[in-house]
C-alpha positions in Angstrom: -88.9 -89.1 -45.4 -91.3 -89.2 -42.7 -94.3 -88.0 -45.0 -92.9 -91.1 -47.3 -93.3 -93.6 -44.1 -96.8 -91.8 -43.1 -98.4 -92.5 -46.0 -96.6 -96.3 -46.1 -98.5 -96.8 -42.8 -101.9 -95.4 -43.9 -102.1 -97.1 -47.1 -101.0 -100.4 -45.2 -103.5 -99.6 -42.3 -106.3 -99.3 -45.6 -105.2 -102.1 -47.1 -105.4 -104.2 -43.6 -108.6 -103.0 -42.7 -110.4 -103.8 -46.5 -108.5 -107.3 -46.3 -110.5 -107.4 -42.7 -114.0 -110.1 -43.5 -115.3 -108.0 -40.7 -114.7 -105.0 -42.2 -118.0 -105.0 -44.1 -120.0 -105.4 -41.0 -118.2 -101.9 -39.4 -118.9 -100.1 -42.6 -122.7 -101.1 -42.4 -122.9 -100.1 -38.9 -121.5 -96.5 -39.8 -123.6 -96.5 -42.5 -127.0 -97.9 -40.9 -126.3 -94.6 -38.1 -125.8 -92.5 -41.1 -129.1 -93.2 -42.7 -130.7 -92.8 -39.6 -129.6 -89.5 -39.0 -130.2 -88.8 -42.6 -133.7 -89.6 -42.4 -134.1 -87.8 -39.1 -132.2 -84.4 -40.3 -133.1 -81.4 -42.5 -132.4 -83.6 -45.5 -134.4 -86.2 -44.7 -137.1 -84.9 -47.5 -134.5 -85.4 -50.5 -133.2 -88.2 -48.6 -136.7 -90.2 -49.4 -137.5 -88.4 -52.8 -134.5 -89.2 -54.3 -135.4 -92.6 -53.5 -138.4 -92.6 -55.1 -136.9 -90.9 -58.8 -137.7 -93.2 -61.5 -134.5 -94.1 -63.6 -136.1 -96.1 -66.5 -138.9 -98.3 -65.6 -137.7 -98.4 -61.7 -137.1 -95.8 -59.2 -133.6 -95.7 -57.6 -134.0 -97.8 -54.4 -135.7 -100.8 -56.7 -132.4 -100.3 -58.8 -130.9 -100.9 -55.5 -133.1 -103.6 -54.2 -133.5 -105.0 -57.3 -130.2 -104.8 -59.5 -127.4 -104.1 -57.1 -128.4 -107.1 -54.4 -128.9 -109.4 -57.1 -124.9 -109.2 -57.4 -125.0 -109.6 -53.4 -127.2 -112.7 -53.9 -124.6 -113.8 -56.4 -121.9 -113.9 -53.8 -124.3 -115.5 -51.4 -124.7 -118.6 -53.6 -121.1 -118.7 -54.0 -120.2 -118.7 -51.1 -122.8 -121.1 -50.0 -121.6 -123.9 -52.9 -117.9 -123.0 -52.0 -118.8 -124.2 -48.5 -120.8 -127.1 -49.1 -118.3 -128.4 -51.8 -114.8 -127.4 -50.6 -114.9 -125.7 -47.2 -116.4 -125.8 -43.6 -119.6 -126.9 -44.8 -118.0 -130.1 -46.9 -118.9 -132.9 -44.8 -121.7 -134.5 -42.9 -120.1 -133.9 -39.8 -119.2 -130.1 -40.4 -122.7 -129.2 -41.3 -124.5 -131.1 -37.8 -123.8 -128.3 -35.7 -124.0 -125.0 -37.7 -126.7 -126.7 -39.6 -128.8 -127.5 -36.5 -128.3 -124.4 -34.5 -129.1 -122.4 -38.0 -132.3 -124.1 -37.9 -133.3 -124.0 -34.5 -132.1 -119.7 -35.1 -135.0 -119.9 -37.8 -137.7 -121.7 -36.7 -137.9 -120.1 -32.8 -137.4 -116.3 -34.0 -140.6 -117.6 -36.3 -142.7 -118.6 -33.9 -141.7 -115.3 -31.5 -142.9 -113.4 -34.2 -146.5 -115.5 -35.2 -147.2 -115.6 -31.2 -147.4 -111.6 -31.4 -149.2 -111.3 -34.5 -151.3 -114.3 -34.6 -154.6 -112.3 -34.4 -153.4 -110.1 -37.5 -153.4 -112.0 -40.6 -152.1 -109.0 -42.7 -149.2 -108.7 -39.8 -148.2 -112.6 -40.5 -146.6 -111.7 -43.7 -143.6 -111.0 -41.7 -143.1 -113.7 -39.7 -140.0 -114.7 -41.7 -138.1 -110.9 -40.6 -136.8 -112.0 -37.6 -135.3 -115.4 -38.7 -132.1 -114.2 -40.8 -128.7 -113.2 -39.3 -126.5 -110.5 -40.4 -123.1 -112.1 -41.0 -121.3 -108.9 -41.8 -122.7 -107.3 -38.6 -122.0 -110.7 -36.0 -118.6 -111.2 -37.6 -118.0 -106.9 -37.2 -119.0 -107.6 -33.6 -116.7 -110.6 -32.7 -113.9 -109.6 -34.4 -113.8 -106.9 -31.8 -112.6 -109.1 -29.2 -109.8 -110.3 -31.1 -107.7 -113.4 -30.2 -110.0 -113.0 -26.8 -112.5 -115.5 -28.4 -111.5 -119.0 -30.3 -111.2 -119.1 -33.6 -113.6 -121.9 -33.9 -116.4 -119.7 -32.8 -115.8 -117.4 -35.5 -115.8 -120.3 -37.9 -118.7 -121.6 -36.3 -120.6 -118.3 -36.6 -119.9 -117.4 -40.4 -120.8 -121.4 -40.9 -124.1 -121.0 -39.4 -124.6 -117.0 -40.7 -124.0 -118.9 -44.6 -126.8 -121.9 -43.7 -128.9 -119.6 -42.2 -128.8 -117.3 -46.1 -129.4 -120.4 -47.6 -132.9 -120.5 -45.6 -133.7 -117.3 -46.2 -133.1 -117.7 -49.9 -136.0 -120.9 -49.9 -137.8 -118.5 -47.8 -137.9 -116.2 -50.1 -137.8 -118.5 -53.2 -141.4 -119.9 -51.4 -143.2 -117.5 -49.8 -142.6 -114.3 -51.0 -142.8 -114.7 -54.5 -145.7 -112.8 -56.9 -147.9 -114.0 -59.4 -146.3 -116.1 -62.0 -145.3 -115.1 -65.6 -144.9 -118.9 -66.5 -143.7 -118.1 -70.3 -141.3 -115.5 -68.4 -140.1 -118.2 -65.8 -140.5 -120.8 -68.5 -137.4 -119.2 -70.8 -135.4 -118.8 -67.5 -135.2 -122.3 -66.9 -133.6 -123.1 -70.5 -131.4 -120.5 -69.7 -130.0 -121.9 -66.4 -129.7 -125.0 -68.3 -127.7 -124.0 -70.9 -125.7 -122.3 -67.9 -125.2 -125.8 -66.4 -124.1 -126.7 -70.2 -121.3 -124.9 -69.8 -120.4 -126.3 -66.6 -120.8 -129.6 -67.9 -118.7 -128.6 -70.5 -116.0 -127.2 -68.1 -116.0 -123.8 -70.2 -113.6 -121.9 -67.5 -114.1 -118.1 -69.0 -116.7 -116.2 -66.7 -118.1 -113.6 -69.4 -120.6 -116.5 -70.9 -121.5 -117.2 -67.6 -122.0 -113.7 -66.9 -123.4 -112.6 -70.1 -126.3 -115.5 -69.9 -126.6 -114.1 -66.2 -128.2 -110.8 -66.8 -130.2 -112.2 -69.7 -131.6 -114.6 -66.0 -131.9 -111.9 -64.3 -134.2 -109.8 -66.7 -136.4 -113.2 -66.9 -136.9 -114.1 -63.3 -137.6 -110.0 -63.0 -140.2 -110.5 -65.6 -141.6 -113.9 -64.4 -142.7 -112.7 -60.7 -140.2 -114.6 -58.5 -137.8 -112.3 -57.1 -135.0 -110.8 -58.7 -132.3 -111.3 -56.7 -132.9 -115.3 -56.6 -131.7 -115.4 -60.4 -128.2 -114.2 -58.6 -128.4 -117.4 -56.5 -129.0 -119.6 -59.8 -126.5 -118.3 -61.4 -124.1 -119.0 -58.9 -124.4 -122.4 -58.5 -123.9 -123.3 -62.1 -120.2 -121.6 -61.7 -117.8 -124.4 -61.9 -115.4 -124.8 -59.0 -113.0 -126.9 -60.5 -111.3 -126.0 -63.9 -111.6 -129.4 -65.3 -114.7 -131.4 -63.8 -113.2 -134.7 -62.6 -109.3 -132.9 -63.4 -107.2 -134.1 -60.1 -104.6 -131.1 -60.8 -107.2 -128.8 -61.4 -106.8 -125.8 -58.6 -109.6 -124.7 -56.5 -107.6 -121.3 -55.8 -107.7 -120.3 -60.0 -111.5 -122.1 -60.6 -114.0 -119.3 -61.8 -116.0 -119.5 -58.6 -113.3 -118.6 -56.8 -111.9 -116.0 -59.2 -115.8 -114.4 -59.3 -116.2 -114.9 -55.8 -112.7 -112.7 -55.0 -113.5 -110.3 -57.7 -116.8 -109.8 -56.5 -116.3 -110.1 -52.7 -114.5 -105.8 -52.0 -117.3 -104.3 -54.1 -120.5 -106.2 -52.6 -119.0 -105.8 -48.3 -118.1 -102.2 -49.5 -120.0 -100.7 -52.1 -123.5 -103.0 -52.7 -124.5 -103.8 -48.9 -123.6 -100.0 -47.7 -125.8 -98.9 -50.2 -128.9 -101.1 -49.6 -128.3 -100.4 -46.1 -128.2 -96.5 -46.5 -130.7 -96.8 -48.8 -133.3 -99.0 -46.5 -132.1 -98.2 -42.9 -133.6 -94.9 -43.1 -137.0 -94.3 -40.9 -138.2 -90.9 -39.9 -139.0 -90.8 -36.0 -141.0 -87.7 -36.7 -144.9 -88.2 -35.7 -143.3 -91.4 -34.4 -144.8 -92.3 -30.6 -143.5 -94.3 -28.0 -146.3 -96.2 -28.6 -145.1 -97.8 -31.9 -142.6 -100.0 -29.8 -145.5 -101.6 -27.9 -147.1 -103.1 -31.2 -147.4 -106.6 -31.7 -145.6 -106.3 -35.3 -142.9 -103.8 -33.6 -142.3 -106.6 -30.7 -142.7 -110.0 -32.8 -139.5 -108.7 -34.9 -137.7 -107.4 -32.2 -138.2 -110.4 -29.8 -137.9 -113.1 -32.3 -134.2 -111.3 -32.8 -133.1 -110.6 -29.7 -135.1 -113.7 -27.9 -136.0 -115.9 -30.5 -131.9 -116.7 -31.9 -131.4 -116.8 -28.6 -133.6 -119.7 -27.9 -133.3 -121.3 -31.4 -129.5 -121.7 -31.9 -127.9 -121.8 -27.8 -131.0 -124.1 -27.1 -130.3 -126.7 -30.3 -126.7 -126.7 -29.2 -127.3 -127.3 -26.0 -129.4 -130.6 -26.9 -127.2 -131.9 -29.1 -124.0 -131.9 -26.7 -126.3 -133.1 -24.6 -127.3 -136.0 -26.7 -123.6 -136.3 -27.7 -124.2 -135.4 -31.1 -122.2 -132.3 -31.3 -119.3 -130.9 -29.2 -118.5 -126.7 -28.6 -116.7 -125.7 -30.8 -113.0 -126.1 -29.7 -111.6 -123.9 -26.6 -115.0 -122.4 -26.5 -117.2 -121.5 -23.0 -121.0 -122.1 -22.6 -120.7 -117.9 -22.1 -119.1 -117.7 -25.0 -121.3 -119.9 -26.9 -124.4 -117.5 -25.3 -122.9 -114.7 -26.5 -122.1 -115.3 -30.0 -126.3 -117.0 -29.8 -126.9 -113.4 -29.2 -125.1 -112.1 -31.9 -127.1 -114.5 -34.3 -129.8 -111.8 -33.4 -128.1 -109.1 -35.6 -130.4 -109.0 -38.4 -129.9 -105.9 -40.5 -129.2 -106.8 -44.6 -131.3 -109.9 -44.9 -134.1 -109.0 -42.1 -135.0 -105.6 -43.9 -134.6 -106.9 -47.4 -137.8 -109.5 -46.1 -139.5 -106.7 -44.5 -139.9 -104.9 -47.8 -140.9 -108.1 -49.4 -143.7 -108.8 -46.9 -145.1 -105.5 -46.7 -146.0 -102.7 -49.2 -147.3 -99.9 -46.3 -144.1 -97.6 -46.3 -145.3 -96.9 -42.4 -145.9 -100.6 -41.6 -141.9 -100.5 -42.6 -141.0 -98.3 -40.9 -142.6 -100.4 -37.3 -140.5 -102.8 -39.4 -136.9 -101.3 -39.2 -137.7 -100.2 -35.6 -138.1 -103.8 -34.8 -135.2 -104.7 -36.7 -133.2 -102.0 -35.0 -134.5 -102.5 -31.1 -134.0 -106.4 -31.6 -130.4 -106.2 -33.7 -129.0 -103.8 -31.0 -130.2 -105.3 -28.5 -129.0 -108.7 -29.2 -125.2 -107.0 -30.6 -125.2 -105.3 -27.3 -125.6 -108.0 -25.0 -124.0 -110.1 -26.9 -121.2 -107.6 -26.8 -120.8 -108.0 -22.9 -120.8 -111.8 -22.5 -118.2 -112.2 -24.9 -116.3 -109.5 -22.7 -117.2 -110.9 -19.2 -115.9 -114.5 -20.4 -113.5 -113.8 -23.2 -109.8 -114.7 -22.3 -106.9 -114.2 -24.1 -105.8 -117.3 -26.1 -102.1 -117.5 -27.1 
């Protein structure tokens, strides 16, 4: 009887914890440690060959950089419409705040970065690495705290975290893109709209969606632009209603949401680990000290730690200020400081540019360490604001 209950408790104590948004963002921080010690350990040699083992025409981690976050950027887009069109993000006056402080968290981590490396043009390629936040990670961190922090702030935080993936996406889409295929990228385009056909047409069965999805992807893999952007594309021709202009026509049973809860387990706890074990390793061996006074090593972990910091506490601050915007409800100026901090957790999104912008596999590695100082740095202090001025809220 008691083994009965036992197992009843853990299975309910699983199923709580995947259920848990934040979940994800404790699983990559587990995982991020791992691949550190991985890397650092008597395995780190197989750790990076295996890597580096070709599985058709790619090697494993472009499978994994390539492929797998492609279904990441998939969710992304989802979630970004299903905001825009039906959530948090659906007015004018929902999107001010987030929208503003997302930008300020972009453009000041940006120009951290470009102050540090302005004398290296080849270092410049990575001034947008500091300017994306790690929503799994910031929400992992201030879900700690409980009922201790407002809700609003943790609706405030995932708002801004899902405008500030949007901006990396453009970023991306713009300035990180190779030469152009144009025949390649040509036949893309009249296949995204023949996926808009179909939303036109209010076909509500995902495969053709799907189907014409991975047909995308192969062509924007071929045509130069990043892969993972033809998961973004497809994502915003998913209808959200069953029946466009339908009045009874559920939200809760449209195929966005159906993809976006199908998909939404295996990205936070299969895809993201995976890139993030697969990319979080770097080998301190032959490392010096030294490496964390470089201008590349500081610009990324400065424009994290400093640079969100500035960007999204400072925009707020103006537009209260200016009475444009208001706290989020039941929410302190130290709160507000400590969740800016947390917008300096940049792990998925930060290394995924990194490997864009650079090619050197040791200029990546100054790369992660920057990631790494600047991400824990900002999580940390972060960490003890939201303690020194959290309060319990009934």
């Amino acid at each position: 009887m008691s083994s009965t209950i036992s197992k009843g408790r853990i299975r309910s104590t699983l199923r709580h914890f995947l259920d848990n948004e934040a979940s994800g963002g404790i699983i990559l921080m587990f995982v991020a440690a791992l691949a550190i010690a991985t890397a650092n350990s008597p395995l780190g040699g197989a750790y990076f060959h295996i890597l580096h083992v070709s599985i058709g025409p790619l090697s494993i981690q472009h499978w994994i950089n390539d492929a797998l976050m492609a279904v990441f950027f998939l969710l992304v887009g989802l979630e970004i419409k299903r905001e825009m069109l039906d959530g948090q993000l659906s007015s004018w006056s929902r999107r001010i705040m987030p929208g503003a402080a997302a930008a300020g968290g972009m453009v000041f981590p940006a120009l951290f970065y470009i102050y540090f490396n302005w004398n290296d043009p080849s270092a410049l390629k990575g001034w947008a690495i500091p300017t994306a936040t790690d929503i799994a990670f910031a929400l992992g961190v201030l879900s700690l705290f409980g009922n201790r922090v407002p809700a609003s702030l943790k609706i405030f935080l995932a708002a801004l975290a899902i405008i500030d993936d949007l901006g990396a996406v453009l970023v991306i889409a713009l300035f990180y893109t190779a030469d152009l295929n144009l025949l390649a990228l040509s036949v893309a385009t009249i296949v995204v709209g023949n996926l808009i056909i179909f939303n036109r047409m209010g076909v509500k069965a995902l495969w053709p969606y799907l189907v014409l999805g991975a047909v995308l992807w192969f062509l924007v893999f071929s045509s130069g632009v990043h892969a993972t952007l033809a998961g973004v594309a497809l994502a915003l021709t998913i209808p959200l209603k069953l029946t466009p202009g339908s009045p009874e026509a559920s939200h809760e049973e449209s195929p966005l949401h159906k993809l976006e809860h199908h998909l939404h387990k295996p990205v936070a706890f299969a895809i993201v680990p995976i890139f993030g074990f697969a990319n979080a390793g770097v080998s301190f061996a032959g490392v010096s000290l030294s490496v964390i006074t470089e201008p590349l090593t500081i610009g990324v972990a400065a424009g994290l730690l400093i640079g969100k910091l500035v960007g999204v506490l400072g925009t707020v601050a103006v537009l209260v200020n200016l009475k444009l915007g208001e706290l989020p409800a039941k929410a302190s100026w130290g709160q507000m400081t400590g969740t800016a901090l947390l917008c300096g957790i940049g792990f998925t999104m930060s290394l995924f540019i990194g490997l864009l912008a650079f090619d050197d596999p040791e200029v990546q590695d100054h790369v992660k360490i920057g990631i790494l100082l600047g991400s824990v740095a900002a999580g940390v202090l972060g960490a003890i604001l939201l303690s020194i001025f959290g309060r319990r809220l009934p």
